[in-house]
C-alpha positions in Angstrom: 8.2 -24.9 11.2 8.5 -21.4 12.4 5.1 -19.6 13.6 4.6 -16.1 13.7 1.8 -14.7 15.8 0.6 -11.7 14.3 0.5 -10.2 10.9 1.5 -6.6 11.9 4.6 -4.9 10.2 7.0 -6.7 13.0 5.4 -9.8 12.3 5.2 -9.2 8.7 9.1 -8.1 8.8 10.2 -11.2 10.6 8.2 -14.0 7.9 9.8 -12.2 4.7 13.0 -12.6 6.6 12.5 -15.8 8.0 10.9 -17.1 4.5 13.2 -15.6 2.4 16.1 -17.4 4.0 14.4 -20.7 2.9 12.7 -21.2 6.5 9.0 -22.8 6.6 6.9 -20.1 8.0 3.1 -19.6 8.9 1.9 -16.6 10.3 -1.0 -16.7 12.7 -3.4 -13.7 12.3 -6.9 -13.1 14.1 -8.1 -10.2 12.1 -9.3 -10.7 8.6 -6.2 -9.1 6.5 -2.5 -8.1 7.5 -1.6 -4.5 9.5 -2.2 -4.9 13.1 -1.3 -1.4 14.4 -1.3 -0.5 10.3 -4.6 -1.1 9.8 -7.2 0.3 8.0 -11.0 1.1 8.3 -14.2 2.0 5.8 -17.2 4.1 6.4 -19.4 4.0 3.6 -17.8 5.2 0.5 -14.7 6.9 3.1 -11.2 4.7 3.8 -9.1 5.7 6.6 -5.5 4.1 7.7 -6.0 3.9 11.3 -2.6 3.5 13.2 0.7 4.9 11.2 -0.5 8.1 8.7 3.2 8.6 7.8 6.6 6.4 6.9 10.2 7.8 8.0 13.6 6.1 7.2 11.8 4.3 4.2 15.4 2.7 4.3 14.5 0.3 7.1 11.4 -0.6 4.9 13.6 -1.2 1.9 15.7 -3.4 3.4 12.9 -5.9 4.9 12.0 -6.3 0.8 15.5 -6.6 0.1 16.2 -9.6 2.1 13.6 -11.1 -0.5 15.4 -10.0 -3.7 12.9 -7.3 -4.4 13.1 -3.7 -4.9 10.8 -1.4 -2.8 9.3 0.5 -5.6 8.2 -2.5 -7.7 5.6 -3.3 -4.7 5.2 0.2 -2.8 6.0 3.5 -4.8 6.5 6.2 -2.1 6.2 9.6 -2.4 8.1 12.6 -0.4 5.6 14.7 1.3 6.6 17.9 1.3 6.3 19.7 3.0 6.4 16.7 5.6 4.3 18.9 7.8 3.1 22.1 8.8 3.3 23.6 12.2 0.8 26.6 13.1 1.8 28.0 16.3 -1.1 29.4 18.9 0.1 33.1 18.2 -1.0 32.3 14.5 2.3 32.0 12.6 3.5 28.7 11.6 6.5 26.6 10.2 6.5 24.2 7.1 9.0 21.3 7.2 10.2 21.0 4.0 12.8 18.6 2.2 15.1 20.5 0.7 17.8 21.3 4.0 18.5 25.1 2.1 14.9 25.6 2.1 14.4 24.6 5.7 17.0 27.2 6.6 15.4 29.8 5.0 11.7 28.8 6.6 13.6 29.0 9.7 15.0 32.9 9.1 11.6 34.6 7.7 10.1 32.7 10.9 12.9 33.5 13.6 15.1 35.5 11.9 18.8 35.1 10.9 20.3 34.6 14.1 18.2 31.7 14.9 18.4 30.1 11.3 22.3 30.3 12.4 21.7 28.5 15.2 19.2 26.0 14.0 21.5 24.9 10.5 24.2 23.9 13.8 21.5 22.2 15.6 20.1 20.3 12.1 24.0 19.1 11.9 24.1 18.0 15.9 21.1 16.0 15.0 22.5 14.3 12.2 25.5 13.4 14.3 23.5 12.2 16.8 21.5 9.9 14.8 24.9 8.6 13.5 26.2 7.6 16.8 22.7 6.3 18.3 21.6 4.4 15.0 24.3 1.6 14.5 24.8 1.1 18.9 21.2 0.9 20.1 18.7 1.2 17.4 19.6 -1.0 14.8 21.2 -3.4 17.1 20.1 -6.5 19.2 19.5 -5.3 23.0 18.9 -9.5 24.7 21.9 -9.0 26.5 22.6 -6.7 29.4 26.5 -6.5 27.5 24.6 -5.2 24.1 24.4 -1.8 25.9 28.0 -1.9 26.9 29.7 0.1 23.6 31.6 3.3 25.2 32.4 4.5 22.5 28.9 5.2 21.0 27.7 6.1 25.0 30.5 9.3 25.5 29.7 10.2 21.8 25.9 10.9 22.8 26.9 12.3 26.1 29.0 14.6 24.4 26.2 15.8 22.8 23.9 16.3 25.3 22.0 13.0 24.7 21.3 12.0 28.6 19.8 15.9 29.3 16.2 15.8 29.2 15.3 16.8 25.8 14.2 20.1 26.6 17.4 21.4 28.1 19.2 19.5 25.2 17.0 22.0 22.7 17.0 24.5 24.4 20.9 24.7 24.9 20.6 25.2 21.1 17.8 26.9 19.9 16.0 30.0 21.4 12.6 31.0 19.8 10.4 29.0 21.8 8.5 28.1 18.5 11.3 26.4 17.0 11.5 24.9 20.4 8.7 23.3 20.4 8.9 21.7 16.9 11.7 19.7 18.0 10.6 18.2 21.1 6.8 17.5 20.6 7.9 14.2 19.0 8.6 13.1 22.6 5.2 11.8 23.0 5.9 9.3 20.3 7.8 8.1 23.0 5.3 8.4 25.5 6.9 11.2 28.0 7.1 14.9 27.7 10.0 16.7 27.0 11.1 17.4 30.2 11.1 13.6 30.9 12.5 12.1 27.7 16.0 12.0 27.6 18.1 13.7 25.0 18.6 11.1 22.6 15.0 11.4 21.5 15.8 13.9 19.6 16.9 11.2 16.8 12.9 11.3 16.2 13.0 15.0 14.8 15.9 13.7 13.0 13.5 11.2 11.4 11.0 14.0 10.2 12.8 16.7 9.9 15.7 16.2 7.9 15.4 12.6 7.3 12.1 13.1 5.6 8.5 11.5 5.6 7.1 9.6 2.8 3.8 8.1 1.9 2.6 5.3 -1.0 1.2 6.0 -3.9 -1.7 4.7 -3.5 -3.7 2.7 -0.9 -2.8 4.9 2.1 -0.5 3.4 5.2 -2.4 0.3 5.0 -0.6 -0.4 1.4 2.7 -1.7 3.6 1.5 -4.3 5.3 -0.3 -5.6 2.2 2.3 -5.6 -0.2 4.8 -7.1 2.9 2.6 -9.5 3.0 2.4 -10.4 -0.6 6.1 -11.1 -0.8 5.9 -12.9 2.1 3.6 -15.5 0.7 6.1 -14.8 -2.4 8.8 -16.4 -0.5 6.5 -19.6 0.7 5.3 -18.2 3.8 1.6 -19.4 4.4 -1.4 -17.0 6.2 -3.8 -18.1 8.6 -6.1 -15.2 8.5 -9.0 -15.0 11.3 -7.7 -17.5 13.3 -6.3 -17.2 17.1 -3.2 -18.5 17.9 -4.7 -19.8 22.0 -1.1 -21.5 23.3 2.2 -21.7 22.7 3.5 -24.8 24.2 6.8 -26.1 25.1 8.8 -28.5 26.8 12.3 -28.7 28.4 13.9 -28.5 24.9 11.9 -25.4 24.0 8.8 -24.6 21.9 7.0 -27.4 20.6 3.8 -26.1 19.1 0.9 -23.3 18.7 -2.5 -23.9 19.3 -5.1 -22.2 17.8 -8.8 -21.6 18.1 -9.3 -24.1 15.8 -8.5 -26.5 18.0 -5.0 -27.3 15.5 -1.9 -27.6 16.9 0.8 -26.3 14.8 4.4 -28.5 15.5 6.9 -25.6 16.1 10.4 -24.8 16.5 10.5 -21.4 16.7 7.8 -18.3 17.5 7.9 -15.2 16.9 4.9 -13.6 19.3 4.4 -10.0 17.3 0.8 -9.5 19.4 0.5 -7.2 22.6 3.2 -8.3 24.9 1.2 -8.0 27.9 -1.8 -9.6 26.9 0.3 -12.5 25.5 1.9 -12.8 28.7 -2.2 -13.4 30.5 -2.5 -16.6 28.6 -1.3 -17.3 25.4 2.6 -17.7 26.5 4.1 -20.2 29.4 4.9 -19.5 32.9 8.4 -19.7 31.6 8.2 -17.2 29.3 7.9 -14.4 32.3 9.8 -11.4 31.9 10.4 -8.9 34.9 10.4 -5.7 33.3 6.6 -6.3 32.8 6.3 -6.5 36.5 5.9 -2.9 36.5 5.0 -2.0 32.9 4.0 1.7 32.7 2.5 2.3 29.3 2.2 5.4 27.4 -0.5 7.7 27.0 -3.2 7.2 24.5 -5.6 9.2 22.0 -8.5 9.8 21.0 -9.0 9.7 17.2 -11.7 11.0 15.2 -12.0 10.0 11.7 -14.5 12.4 9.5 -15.7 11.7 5.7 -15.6 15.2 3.6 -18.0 15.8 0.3 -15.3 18.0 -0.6 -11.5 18.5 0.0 -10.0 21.2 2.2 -8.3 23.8 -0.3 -4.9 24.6 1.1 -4.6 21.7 4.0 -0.9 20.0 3.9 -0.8 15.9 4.6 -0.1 17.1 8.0 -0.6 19.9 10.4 0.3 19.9 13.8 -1.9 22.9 15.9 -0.3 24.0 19.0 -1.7 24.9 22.2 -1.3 27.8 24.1 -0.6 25.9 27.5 2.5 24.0 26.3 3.7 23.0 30.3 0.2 22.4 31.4 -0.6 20.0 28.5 1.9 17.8 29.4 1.8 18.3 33.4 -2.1 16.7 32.5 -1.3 14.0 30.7 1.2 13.0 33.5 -1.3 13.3 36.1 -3.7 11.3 33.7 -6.4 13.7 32.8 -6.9 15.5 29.3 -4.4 18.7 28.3 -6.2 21.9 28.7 -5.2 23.4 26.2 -4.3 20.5 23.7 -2.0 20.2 20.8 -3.8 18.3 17.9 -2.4 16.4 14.7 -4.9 16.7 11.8 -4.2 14.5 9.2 -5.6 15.8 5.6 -4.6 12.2 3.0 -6.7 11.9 0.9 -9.9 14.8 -0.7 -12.7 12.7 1.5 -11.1 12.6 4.9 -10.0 14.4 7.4 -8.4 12.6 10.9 -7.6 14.5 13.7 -5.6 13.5 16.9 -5.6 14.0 21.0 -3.3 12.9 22.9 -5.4 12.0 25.9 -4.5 9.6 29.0 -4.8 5.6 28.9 -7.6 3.6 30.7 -5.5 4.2 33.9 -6.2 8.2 33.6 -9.6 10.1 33.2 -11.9 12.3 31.2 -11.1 11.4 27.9 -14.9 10.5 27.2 -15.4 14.3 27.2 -12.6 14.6 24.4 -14.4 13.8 21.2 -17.1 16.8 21.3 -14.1 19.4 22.5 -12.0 18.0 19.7 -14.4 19.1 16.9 -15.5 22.5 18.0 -12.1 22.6 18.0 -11.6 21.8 14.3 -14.5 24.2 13.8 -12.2 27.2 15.6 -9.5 26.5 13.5 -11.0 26.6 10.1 -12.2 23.1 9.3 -15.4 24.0 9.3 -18.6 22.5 11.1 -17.8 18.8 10.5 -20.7 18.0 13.7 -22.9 16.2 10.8 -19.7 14.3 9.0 -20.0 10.6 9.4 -17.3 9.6 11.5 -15.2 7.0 13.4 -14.0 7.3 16.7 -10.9 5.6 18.2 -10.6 5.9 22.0 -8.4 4.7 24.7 -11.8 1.7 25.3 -11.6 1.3 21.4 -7.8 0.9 21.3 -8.2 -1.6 23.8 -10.9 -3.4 21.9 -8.6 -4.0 19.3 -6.0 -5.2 21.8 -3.5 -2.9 23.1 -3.1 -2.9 26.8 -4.3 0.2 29.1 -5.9 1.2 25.7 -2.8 2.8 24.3 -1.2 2.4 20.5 1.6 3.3 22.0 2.3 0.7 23.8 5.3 0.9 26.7 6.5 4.5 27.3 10.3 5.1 26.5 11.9 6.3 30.4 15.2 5.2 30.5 14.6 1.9 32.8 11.8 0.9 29.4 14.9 1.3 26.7 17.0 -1.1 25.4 17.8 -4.0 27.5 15.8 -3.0 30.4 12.4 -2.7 27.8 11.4 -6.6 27.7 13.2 -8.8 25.9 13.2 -10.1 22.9 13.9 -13.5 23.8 12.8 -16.0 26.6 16.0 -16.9 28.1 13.9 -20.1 29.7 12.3 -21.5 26.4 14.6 -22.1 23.5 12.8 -20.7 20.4 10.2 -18.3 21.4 11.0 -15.0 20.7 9.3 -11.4 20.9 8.9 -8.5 18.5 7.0 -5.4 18.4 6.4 -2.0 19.8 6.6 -3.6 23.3 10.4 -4.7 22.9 13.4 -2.7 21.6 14.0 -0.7 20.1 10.6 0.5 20.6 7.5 2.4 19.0 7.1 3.5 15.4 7.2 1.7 12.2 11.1 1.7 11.5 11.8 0.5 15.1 8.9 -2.0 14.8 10.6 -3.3 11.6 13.9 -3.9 12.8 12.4 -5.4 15.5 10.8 -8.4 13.8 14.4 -8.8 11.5 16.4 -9.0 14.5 13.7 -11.6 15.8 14.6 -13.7 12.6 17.9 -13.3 12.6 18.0 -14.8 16.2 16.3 -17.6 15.1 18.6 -17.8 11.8 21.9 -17.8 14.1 20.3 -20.4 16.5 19.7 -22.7 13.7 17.1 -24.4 15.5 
């Protein structure tokens, strides 16, 4: 039997794989119902999706229910936001990102003028390049080997494009209104650095929303993904264990022998796939064996503080998303880096569905300070921008104590940040090289955070375990 611990969209991605190729699979889940990360919260008559509010490369999503013989749209209709988002700048103007590449252009021009949109429709087509050459080498490909990272080829490609500058040299070598600046390297705190730290091939993530496009279900919010991956799981013959806590993997000189659970079962096993916070497995639930180095010094992104708000009434004129600038761009980031709130912060406000409203923080983890003051800031912040006085609105509050609550280490989402010695083979592995049969996927390993990368990550999991025929 293989055992998966955790029913979050790595997990979920490697039991439809695993199942699908004819493999008996249980998956091991504390919570209640599938998501992990993906999850999903009520407040009275209000539903909130409280990790992912957005889908890129729906490709990668495709593919996990095509390995199952069924067609993404049958089980999750997705819909094209557009525009994908909407920037407003702190001098009051602001940028949509919309689908159609002509269109973009043209935003671009009225906003910057023609010279810029010049230099921007060459900078849209480095991108895409980019994305071409990174993709295939280090994304989409299996980094449990120190040789995996070894492909020249793909390595003088992105160096010839700037992809080992920092990511704001890279943009700015391109573009030169500092607006348009900014809209293409804010996405480096996905990866947990600013843009002066993340390297240059981090730009692939405005690839992702920009011109690749963002996407939503139909219905059921963010939380719809794991639910329907987890229907055609079962549909393949994988089995659920819902509210119960996988306690131990076990093992013996020939490799993984079993799971134990809070139940005080032992489930015989062959193969694991640990999908749960990397760190926190490693305090108890794995063997000594399974020890990893590059958790020796694990330095983990910052976190956020979240505030979900019920509305009696929608908000005429609000996009999906709409990312609000601050003034203090530098000083924002310099904060978080020194671990205390920005002064001046950049928020996400998330507008999907008539009755709520989430906004986002970016705010340091439990090993920074001050973001217990964030919450009250955040929504007389709101109020300045037009939302209104939403003091009264019921609400939910995720915080870096919350987060960690739910289990994520140092009370981040965002698990591991992304500096170069964290990426690829030097992020922890996927594999315990000492005990034959447990492997690792999730934000914590490569090829990172987000649900794409967090995908791939659980089918290159199974197909480990596929090739090893164990």
């Amino acid at each position: 039997m293989d055992v998966v611990i955790g029913a979050g969209l790595a997990g979920l991605s490697a039991a439809v794989h695993l199942a699908a190729a004819g493999r008996a699979v249980t998956v091991v889940e504390s919570r209640r119902r599938p998501g992990g990360c993906c999850g999903t919260a009520e407040l009275g008559p209000h539903r909130f999706d409280t990790g992912p509010s957005v889908l890129t490369m729906p490709g990668v999503l495709a593919e996990v229910f095509g390995a199952a013989g069924e067609e993404l749209d049958r089980w999750l209709p997705l819909r094209r936001l557009d525009p994908a988002y909407r920037l407003e700048f702190h001098d009051g103007s602001r940028l949509d990102v919309v689908a159609d590449d002509a269109a973009m252009i043209e935003q671009v021009r009225l906003l910057c003028g023609p010279a810029e949109a010049d230099r921007y429709r060459r900078f849209r087509d480095l991108l895409g390049r980019m994305f071409a050459a990174e993709w295939p080498a280090f994304i989409d490909a299996d980094m449990t080997t120190l040789g995996a990272m070894a492909k020249p080829y793909a390595l003088l490609r992105l160096a010839s494009m700037g992809g080992f500058r920092r990511l704001d040299r890279l943009v700015a070598a391109h573009l030169t209104d500092e607006r348009l600046i900014r809209a293409h390297t804010f996405q480096s705190l996905y990866a947990g650095l600013s843009p002066r730290r993340a390297l240059g091939v981090y730009a692939v993530i405005s690839y992702m929303d920009t011109v690749g496009g963002v996407y939503f279900p139909s219905s059921g919010g963010m939380h719809a993904v794991p639910v329907a991956l987890a229907a055609v799981a079962e549909k393949c013959g994988a089995s659920f264990r819902y509210g119960t806590r996988a306690t131990r993997v076990q093992a013996d000189s020939g490799g993984v022998t079993a799971v134990c659970l809070d139940t005080g079962e032992r489930l015989p096993a062959r193969n694991v796939v640990v999908a749960c916070d990397l760190p926190a497995a490693h305090a108890g639930l794995l063997p000594e064996a399974a020890a990893d180095w590059r958790l020796r010094r694990a330095r983990h992104s910052p976190s956020c503080v979240v505030v979900h708000l019920g509305l009696d009434r929608p908000l005429p004129g609000r996009t999906h998303h709409t990312l609000h600038f601050g003034r203090r761009w530098e000083a924002g980031f310099a904060a978080l880096e020194a671990g205390w709130p920005q002064p001046d912060p950049s928020i996400m406000v998330t507008h999907a569905a008539p009755d709520t409203l989430t906004a986002l923080e970016p705010v340091p983890n439990l090993h920074g300070h001050g973001w217990e003051r964030v919450e009250r800031r955040l929504l007389d912040r709101l109020a300045r921008l037009g939302y209104g006085d939403l003091s009264e609105a019921p609400r939910l509050i995720w915080d870096p104590r919350r987060w960690q609550a739910e289990g994520h280490s140092a009370g981040t989402p965002f698990a591991l940040d992304h500096r170069f010695t964290q990426t690829g083979w030097f992020r922890p592995s996927g594999v315990a090289r000492r005990i034959p049969g447990l492997h690792f996927a999730g934000m914590h390993t490569a090829p990172g955070v987000g649900v794409p990368p967090v995908l791939v990550s659980g089918r290159l999991a199974a197909r480990r375990i596929l090739a090893a025929g164990r």
